[in-house]
GUZATI-397289 format. One record per residue (C-alpha): residue in one letter; x, y, z. Coordinates in steps of 0.25 Angstrom, whole numbers, padded with zeros to 4 digits. Example, Ala and Ser with C-alpha at 12.3 -4.5 7.8 and 13.67 -1.06 7.14 Angstrom:
BEGIN
 residu    xx    yy    zz
      a  0049 -0018  0031
      s  0055 -0004  0029
! end
This chain:
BEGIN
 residu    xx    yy    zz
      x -0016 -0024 -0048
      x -0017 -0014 -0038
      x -0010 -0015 -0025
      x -0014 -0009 -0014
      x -0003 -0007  0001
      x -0002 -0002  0013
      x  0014  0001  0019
      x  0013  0003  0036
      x  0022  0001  0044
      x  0032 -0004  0034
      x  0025 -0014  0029
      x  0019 -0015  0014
      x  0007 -0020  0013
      x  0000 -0023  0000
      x -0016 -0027 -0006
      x -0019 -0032 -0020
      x -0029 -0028 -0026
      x -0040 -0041 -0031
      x -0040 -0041 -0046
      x -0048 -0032 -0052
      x -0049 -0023 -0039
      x -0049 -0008 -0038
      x -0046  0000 -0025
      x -0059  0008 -0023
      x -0063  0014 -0009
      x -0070 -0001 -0005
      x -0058 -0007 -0008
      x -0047  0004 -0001
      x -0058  0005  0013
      x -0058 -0012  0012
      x -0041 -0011  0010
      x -0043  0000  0023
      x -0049 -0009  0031
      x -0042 -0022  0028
      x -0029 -0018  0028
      x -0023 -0005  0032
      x -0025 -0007  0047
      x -0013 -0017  0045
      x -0007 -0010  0032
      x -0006  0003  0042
      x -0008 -0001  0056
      x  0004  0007  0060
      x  0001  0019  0052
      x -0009  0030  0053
      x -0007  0037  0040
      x -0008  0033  0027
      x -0003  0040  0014
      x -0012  0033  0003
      x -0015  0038 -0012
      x -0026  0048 -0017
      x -0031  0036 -0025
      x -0048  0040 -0022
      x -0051  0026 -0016
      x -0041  0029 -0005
      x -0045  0042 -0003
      x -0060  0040 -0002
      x -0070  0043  0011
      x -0070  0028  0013
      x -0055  0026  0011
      x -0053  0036  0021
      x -0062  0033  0033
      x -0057  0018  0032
      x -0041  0024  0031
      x -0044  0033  0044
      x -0054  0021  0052
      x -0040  0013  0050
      x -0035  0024  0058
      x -0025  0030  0043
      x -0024  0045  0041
      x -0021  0049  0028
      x -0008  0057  0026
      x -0014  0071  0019
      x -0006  0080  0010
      x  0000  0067  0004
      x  0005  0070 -0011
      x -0002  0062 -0020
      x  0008  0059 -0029
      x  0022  0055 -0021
      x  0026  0043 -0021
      x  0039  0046 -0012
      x  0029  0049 -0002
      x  0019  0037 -0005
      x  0025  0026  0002
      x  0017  0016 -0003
      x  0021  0021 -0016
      x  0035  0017 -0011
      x  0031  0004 -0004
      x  0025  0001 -0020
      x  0039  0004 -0025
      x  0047 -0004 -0016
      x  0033 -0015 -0020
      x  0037 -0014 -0036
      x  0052 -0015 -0034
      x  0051 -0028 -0027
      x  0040 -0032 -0037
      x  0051 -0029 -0049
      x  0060 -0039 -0042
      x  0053 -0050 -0041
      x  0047 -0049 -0054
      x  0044 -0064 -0058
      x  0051 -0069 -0073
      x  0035 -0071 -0079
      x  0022 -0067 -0079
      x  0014 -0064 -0066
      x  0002 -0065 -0061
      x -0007 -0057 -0052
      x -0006 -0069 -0042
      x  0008 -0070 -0043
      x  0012 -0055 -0043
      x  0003 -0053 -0028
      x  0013 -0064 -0023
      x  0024 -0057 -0026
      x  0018 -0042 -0023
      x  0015 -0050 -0010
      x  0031 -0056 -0008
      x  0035 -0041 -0014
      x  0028 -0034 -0003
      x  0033 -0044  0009
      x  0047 -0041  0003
      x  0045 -0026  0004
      x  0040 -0027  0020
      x  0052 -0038  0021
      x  0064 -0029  0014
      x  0058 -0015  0013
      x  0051 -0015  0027
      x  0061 -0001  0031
      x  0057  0007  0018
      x  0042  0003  0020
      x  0043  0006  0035
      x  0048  0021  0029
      x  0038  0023  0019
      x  0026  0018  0028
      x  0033  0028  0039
      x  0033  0041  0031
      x  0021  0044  0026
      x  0016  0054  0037
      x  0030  0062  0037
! end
């Protein structure tokens, strides 16, 4: 299951995949158009990964008609850099402690990703407001 999400202005926001879907450069622009003018409406750069779909002419034209600039020179291997990378982190602990005692679903486990990431903006709201700060310094 792939999990796609957007932290600005300290606020983790998050996109499931459908089932059987794969992020291509269609997908990523429809996700651009969709979502990041409130993902990001107080932000006007963005650090993303080098994944090709993301990087892609089409990718790009819709990140910068959304009014994003892309942070250059970015490593692209660093997660103590990568704030999402440490909003996933933050995601994952709270997903280890509300691990449920049977079997979950893919249903089930949404719910909870879901709860997981209201938590986070509820209780973590100053270390996602740091990491969703920084990322031009």
């Amino acid at each position: 299951m792939r999990v796609w999400g957007g932290l600005g202005g300290g606020v983790l926001y998050i996109h499931v995949l459908d089932e059987g879907e794969v992020m291509n450069e269609e997908l990523y622009v429809e996700l651009i158009e969709e979502k990041f003018s409130v993902w990001f409406s107080c932000c006007n750069y963005l650090v993303q990964d080098f994944e090709k779909c993301l990087r892609c002419e089409g990718s790009l034209l819709a990140l910068e008609q959304e009014g994003l600039e892309l942070v250059e020179g970015y490593p692209r291997c660093s997660q103590d850099f990568n704030a999402i990378e440490n909003c996933w982190h933050l995601l994952r602990e709270r997903l280890k402690a509300t691990l449920p005692v049977g079997l979950e679903g893919r249903t089930a486990f949404i719910a909870r990703l879901k709860k997981a990431v209201q938590w986070l903006n509820r209780n973590q709201r100053d270390a996602l407001r740091r990491y969703s700060t920084n990322q031009k310094e």
